[in-house]
C-alpha positions, 0 to 999 in steps of 0.5 A: 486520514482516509484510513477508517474508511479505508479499512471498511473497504478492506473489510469487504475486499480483501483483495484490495489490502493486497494490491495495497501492499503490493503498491506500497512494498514498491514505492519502498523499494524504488525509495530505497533505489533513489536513495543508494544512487 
């Protein structure tokens, strides 16, 4: 995994563990869509 390298990225912007999250509560969200239909 990218992981390690990815929380060194972080570290420096934090910015970017936001739009992380933003991007990953969405992916859930239109998971939790498909599976209801």
């Amino acid at each position: 995994m990218l992981f390690e390298s990815a929380t060194a990225l972080y570290r420096q912007n934090p910015n970017l563990l936001h739009m992380d999250r933003v991007i990953k509560l969405k992916v859930k969200f239109k998971g939790l869509k498909n599976s209801k239909e």
